[in-house]
Structures are given as C-alpha cells and as structure tokens.
C-alpha positions in Angstrom: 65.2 86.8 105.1 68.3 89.3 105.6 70.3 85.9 106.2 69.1 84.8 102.7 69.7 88.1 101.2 73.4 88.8 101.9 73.5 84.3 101.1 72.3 85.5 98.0 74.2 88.4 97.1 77.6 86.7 98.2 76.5 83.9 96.0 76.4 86.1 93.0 79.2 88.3 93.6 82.1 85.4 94.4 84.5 84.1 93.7 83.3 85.3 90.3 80.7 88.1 89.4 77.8 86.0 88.1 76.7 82.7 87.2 78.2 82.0 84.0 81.3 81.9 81.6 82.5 80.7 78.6 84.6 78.0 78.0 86.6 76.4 75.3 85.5 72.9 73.4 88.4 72.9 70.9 92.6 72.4 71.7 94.4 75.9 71.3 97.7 75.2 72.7 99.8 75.6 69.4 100.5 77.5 66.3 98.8 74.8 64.6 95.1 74.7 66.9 95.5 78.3 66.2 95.2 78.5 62.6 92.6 75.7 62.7 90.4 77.3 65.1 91.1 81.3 63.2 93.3 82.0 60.5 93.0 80.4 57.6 91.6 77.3 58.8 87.9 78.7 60.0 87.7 79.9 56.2 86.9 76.4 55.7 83.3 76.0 57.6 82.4 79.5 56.3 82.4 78.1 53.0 80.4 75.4 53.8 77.4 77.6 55.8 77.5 79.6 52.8 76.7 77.0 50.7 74.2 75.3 52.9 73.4 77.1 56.2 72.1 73.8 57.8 76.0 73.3 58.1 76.2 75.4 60.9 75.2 73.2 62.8 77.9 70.9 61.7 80.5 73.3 62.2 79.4 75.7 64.9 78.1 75.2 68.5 74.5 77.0 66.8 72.6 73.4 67.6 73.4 73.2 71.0 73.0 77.3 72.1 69.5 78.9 73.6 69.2 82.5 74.0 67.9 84.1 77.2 66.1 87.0 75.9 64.3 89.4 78.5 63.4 93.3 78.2 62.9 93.4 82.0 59.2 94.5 82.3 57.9 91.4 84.7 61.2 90.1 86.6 59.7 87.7 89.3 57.3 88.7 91.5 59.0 92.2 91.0 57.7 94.1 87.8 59.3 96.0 85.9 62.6 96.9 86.7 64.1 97.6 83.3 66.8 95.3 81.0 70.0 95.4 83.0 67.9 94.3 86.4 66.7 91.6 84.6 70.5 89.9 83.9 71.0 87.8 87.3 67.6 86.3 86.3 68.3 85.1 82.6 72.0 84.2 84.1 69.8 82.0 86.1 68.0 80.8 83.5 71.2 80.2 81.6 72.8 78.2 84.3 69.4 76.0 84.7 69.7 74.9 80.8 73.2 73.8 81.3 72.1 72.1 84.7 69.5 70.0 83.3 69.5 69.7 79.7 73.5 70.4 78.9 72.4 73.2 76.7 74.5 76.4 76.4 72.3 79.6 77.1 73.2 83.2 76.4 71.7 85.5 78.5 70.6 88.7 76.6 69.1 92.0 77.8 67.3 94.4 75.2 66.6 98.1 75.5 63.6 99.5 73.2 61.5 102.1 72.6 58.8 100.1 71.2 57.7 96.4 70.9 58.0 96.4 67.3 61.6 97.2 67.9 61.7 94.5 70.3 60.6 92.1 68.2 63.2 93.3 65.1 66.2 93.5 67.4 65.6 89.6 68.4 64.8 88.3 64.9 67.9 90.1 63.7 69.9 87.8 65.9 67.9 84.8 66.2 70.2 83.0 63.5 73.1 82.5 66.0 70.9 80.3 68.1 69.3 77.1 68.4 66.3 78.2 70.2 65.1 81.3 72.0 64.0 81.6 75.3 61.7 84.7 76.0 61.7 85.4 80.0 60.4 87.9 82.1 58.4 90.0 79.7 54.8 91.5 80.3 51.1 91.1 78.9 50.0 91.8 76.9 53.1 92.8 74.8 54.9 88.9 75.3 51.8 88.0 73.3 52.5 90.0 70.4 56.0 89.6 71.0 56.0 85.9 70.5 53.3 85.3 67.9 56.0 87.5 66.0 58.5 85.9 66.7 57.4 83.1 66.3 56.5 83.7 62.6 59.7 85.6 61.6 62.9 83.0 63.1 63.6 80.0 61.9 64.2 78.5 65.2 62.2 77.5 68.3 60.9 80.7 70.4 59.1 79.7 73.9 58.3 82.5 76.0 58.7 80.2 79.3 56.6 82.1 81.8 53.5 81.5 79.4 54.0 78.5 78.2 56.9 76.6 81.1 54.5 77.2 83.9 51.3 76.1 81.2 53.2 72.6 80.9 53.8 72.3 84.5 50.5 73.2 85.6 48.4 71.2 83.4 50.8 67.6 83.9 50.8 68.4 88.3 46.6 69.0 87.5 46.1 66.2 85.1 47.6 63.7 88.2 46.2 65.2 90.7 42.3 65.0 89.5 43.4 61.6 88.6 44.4 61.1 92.0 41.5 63.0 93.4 38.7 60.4 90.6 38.0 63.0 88.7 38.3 63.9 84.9 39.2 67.5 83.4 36.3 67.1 81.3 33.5 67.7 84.0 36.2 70.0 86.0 35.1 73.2 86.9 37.7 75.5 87.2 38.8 79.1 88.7 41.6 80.8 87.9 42.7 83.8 89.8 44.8 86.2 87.5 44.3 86.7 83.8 48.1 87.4 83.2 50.2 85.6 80.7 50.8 82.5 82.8 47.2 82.5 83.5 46.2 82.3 80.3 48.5 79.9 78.8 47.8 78.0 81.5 44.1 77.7 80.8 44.7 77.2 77.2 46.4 74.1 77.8 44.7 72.7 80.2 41.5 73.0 77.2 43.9 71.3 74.9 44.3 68.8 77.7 40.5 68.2 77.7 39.2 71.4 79.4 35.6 72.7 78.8 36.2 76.6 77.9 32.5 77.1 79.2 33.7 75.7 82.4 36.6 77.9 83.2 35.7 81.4 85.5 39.4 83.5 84.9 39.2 86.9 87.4 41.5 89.8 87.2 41.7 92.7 89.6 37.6 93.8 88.5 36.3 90.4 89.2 35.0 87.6 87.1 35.9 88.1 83.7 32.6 87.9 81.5 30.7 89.0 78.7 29.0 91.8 79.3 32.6 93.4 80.3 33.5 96.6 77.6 37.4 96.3 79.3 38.9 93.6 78.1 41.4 92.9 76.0 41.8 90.0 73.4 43.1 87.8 75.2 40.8 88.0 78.5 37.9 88.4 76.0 38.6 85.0 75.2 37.6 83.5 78.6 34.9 86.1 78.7 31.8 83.4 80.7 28.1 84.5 80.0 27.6 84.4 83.5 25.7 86.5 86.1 28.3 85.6 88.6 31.2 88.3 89.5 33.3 87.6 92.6 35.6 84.6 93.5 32.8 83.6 95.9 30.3 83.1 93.2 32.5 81.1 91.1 34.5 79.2 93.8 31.3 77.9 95.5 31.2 73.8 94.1 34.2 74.2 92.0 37.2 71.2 91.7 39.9 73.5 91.1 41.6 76.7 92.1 44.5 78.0 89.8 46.4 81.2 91.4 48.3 82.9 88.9 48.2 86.4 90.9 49.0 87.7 94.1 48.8 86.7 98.0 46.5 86.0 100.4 43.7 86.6 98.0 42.1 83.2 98.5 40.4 83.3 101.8 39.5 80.0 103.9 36.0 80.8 103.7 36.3 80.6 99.7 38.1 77.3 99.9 35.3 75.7 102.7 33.1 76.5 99.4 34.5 74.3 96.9 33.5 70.8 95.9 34.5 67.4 97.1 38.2 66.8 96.9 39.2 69.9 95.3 42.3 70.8 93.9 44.1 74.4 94.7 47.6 75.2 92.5 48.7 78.6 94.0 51.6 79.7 92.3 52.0 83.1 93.3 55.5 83.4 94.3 57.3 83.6 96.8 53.6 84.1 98.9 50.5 82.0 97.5 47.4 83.1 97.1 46.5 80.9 99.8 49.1 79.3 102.8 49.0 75.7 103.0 48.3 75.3 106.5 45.3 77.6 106.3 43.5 75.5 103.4 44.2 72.1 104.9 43.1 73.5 108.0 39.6 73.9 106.9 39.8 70.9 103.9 41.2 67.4 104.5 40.5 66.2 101.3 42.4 68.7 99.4 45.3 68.4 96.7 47.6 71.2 97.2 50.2 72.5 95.0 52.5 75.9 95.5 55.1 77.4 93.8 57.1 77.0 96.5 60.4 74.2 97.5 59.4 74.0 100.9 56.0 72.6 100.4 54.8 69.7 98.9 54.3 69.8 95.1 55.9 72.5 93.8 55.1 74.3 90.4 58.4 74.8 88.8 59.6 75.3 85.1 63.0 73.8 85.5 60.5 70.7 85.4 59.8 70.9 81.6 62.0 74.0 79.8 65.4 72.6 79.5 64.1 69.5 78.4 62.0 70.9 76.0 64.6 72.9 74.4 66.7 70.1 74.3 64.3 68.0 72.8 63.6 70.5 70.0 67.1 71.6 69.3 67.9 67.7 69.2 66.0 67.0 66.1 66.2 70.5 64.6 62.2 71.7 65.6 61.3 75.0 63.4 58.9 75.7 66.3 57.3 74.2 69.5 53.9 73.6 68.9 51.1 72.1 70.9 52.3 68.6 69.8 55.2 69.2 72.0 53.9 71.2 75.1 51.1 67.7 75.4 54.1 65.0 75.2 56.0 67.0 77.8 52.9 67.5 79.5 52.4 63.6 79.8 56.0 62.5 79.9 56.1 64.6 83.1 53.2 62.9 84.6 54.4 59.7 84.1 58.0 60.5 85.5 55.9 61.0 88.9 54.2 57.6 89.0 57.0 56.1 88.7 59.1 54.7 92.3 61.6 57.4 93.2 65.4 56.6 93.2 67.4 57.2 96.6 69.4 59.7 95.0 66.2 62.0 94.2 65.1 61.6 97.7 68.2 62.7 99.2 68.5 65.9 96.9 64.8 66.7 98.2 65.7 65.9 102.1 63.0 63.5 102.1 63.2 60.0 103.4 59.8 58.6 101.1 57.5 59.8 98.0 55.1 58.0 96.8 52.6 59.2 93.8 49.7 60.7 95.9 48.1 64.0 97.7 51.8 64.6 98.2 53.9 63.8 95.3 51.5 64.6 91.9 54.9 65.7 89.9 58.4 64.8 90.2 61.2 66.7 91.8 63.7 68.8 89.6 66.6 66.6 90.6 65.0 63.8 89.2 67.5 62.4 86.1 64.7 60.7 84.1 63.3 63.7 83.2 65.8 64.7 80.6 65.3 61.4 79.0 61.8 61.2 79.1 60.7 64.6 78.1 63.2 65.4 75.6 62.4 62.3 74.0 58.7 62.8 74.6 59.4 66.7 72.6 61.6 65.2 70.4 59.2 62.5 68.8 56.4 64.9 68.6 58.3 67.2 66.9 59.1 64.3 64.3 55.3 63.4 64.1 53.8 66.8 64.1 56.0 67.6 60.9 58.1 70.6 62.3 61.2 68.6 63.0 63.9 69.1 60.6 66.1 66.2 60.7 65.0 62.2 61.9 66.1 61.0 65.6 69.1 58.9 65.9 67.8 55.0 67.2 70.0 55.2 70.1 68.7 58.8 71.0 67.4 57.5 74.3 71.1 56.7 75.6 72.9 59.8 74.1 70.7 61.5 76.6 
C-alpha cells in the first residue's frame, strides 16, 4: 500500500500538477487567426447564439463539454472531506470522459451553505455545458439535488454514483441470472446499504423486471420495513411488510446479494444460506462486503462480482458514463431518462456475449474470457463499447422523445 501511495502521489504531482489541461482546436499563429478567434471576428457567432442559442453548438465547443460537478460530501470510500479534496477525483472523472467517449469535462468544485444554494450555483452555469455530471455527493441531499436539477437545466444531469453504478449493476446482474437459469422476475433479492447507489440500484433493476415485494434493502438498523418510524422517503420506499429484521432472516433462500455498504459485513455463514446458484455483487470499495475467496470457499455454484480490477467481474462506471454522455450530447438529449439507462443497460450486456478481441485481453493481462461465471460484463478497455452504448443512448433518446436533433445514418462510424 505505501508503494501505491507515493505511485500515486508522484503520478499526480508530475511532470504536471494534475490530470488535465486545456488545449487549443483552432490555428492562432497570425494576426489574422487572432482576430478570427477574438477581436472582431468572434462578434460574429455571438450574433448568431443570440439569435438562436441552439447555435452554440455550432459555433462553440458547448456540444461536446460535460461538467464534473462535486460538493465533496461522499469522495470514495472516504466521506466527506469538503470541495477542494474532492478535485483529483472529478480530474479523474474528467480524464475518464476524454479516455473513452472523447468528451471534454470540466472539473468543478462548489462551496455552499445550503443545498438550495447548491442547486442555484449549478443551474446558473449549466448553460456552458453539454451535460452535467454530478459526483461524489451524499443522500439524501444528491436526491433533491438532482430532481432539481434535473427540472431547472436544459441539459443532461446524471448524478453517476446513483445512477453509473445502477446501469452497471443491473446489465453484470441481468447476465449473470441468465447465466445462473434464472429470471429477475422470481429473483429474490438483498441489498446491503440503503445509500444512493443502493437505491438506484434497486430501482433499476425493478424497471429491469424486479418484483419490489421481493427486494429486502438493510441499512445500519437492519431490514428496512414497515413498521419502522425512521425512515426517510426514499428508504420508505423499500419499506417490506415483513416480520424478518437481520441479513440472516432475509439472506436465508435468497438468489442475490447486492453490497452497496461497507466490509466484511457478509459473513460465510450468511452466504452458505442462500439459494441454489446465487448471485453476490459486493461493490464496497476498495474492501467488499464479502472476500471472494471466503464465499467460493463455502459456494461452488456461485456468480461473484466486486468492485474491484483484480477480481473477476468488476463493477465499474467507466463501463457505461462516458458512453452515455456521449450518446446524449450526440443527439442533443434534454435529459436522461429511463429509456436510456435500459438501452445502455442491454447494450452492455450484449458487448459481454460477444468473443473478446486480443487487444482487450492483453489490456486485462488475461490470456482467455469467455461469457460465463467469470466474464458476465465486458472489460473497460473494450472499444465496442463506445459504439454500442452511445448508439444504444443515442436512439433511445430519439424514440423516447427528449432528443433534440435526428442521428446522422452513418452515426455508427463517426463513433
């Protein structure tokens, strides 16, 4: 670990503080670029925005620029650590966008005294962008954040811990209860944490064909259920009227385990209690809820999935968020709406069925991967995710009626 740390630091801190920069997309060599590019030239496309503000994205790089918004109150596994500790991770995120999706992210760090301020500081600026990318925010304020958000800007805001992981999570479980012959519909399901990724998780794996009725959420009391006077209106939501209140109650015959919390809260004994060919995600980062080795060690017909790269399977956003942005910026999305979380949902899935190029393997050090207990979604390095989702987001966009312009015929090769 220290050898990772000081890695990690030196990483950050040369050749060049941080992870990004800005660079120039126009010629400004001469007198001439000059007065193109500033004086009087650039008096040109400001007449044009102000005659029809859909021409900024003819004339200005709006179409192709995310925001990386973050307040700093959930950073990682780390809590909250305020705004400015916050800014290597939305670099991060930032660098990810242009990685994958060729999408130019700003990374931006707010200080507030209150969430409505929050939320007015954001929508004041969310005209310069494309899309917003909320990150690292806490429950239940990202909630309230969003849904406002959402509402007030005229562009795409995903809050990517809710709704990144959500997409992730439900296309790795959709394959692997295929895998396992089973259907979501008779799943039974336990989810440990009652967070924001745990409930957007569970939400779309409903909209995926979960029974509500069927899902047991926990938080740090127990089994959420509904003779509880503590919750809030969100955990109310998965409130069960059920006599059962630990995770041995509710494990005991269930298919799936979702860990959305902390480590080493899933014991083997829990695990030995769950039905035939279960299925455990646990995401908790960087220790699960449960090791690997300990739950195969007591189930060898087990699908297991971490939030970790050096296991099998791992649960991890850059899997669907730059592609979804792109997708939505590419044909002008006012939002992104549960038509689009699904198609990426199943454009992912398919992406891992498919045989795996050379070049995948050797980014992932592996010699073979094969859909199975081993491979139920694709590796981040894999280039037909871009394609595939963005298109996927793209065309549901289109159909769903909250796309703002029609996709180009050959949209499949500009990607």
């Amino acid at each position: 670990m220290t050898d990772l740390r000081e890695q990690a630091l030196h990483y950050h801190a040369h050749p060049t503080p941080g992870k990004i920069a800005i660079e120039l997309t126009k010629s400004a060599e001469t007198a001439h670029d000059l007065a193109l590019a500033y004086s009087p030239g650039v008096a040109e496309p400001v007449r044009e925005i102000a005659d029809d503000p859909d021409n900024a994205y003819k004339y200005t790089a709006k179409g192709n620029l995310v925001a990386v918004i973050s307040n700093g109150t959930a950073i990682l596994g780390l809590g909250n650590l305020g705004p400015l500790a916050s800014k290597p991770v939305m670099e991060g995120k930032a660098l990810l966008f242009k990685r994958f999706a060729n999408l130019d992210a700003i990374d931006i760090e707010v200080t507030h005294r209150s969430t409505e301020e929050f939320i007015d500081t954001v929508a004041n600026i969310a005209d310069t962008f494309g899309g917003i990318n909320l990150e690292d925010i806490k429950a239940p304020e990202c909630f309230v954040i969003e849904k406002a958000l959402v509402e007030r800007c005229n562009v795409p805001v995903f809050h990517d811990d809710q709704h990144g992981t959500a997409i992730v999570t439900a296309a790795g479980m959709l394959n692997a209860l295929e895998i396992q012959g089973k259907n979501i519909e008779d799943a039974i399901i336990v989810c440990m944490g009652a967070g924001a990724a745990a409930i957007a998780c569970m939400e779309l794996l409903i909209k995926c064909g979960a029974m509500r009725e069927k899902i047991y959420m926990l938080d740090r009391k127990g089994v959420i259920h509904t003779r509880r006077d503590d919750l809030n209106e969100y955990k109310t939501l998965f409130a069960n009227n059920t006599d059962m209140r630990t995770l041995e109650d509710v494990i005991e015959g269930a298919d799936v385990f979702v860990g959305v919390s902390g480590p080493d809260v899933l014991p083997p004994e829990a695990v030995a209690l769950m039905a035939d060919k279960p299925v455990i995600f646990a995401c908790s980062n960087p220790d699960p809820e449960i090791k690997p080795e300990l739950a195969h060690a007591v189930r060898d017909d087990l699908i297991m999935a971490t939030g970790r790269s050096d296991y099998p399977n791992q649960v991890n956003n850059v899997l669907c968020f730059p592609f979804i942005f792109r997708g939505a910026l590419d044909a002008r999305a006012k939002t992104i709406n549960n038509a689009m979380k699904v198609a990426a949902v199943n454009a992912i899935r398919e992406v891992a069925k498919l045989s795996v190029p050379s070049e995948v393997l050797a980014a992932a050090g592996v010699s073979h991967l094969e859909f199975g207990r081993e491979y139920i979604i694709p590796k981040p390095m894999d280039p037909r995710l871009l394609p595939r989702v963005a298109k996927a987001v793209a065309q549901a966009a289109v159909e769903s009626g909250v796309a703002r312009i029609e996709l180009p015929d050959n949209y499949m090769s500009e990607l």
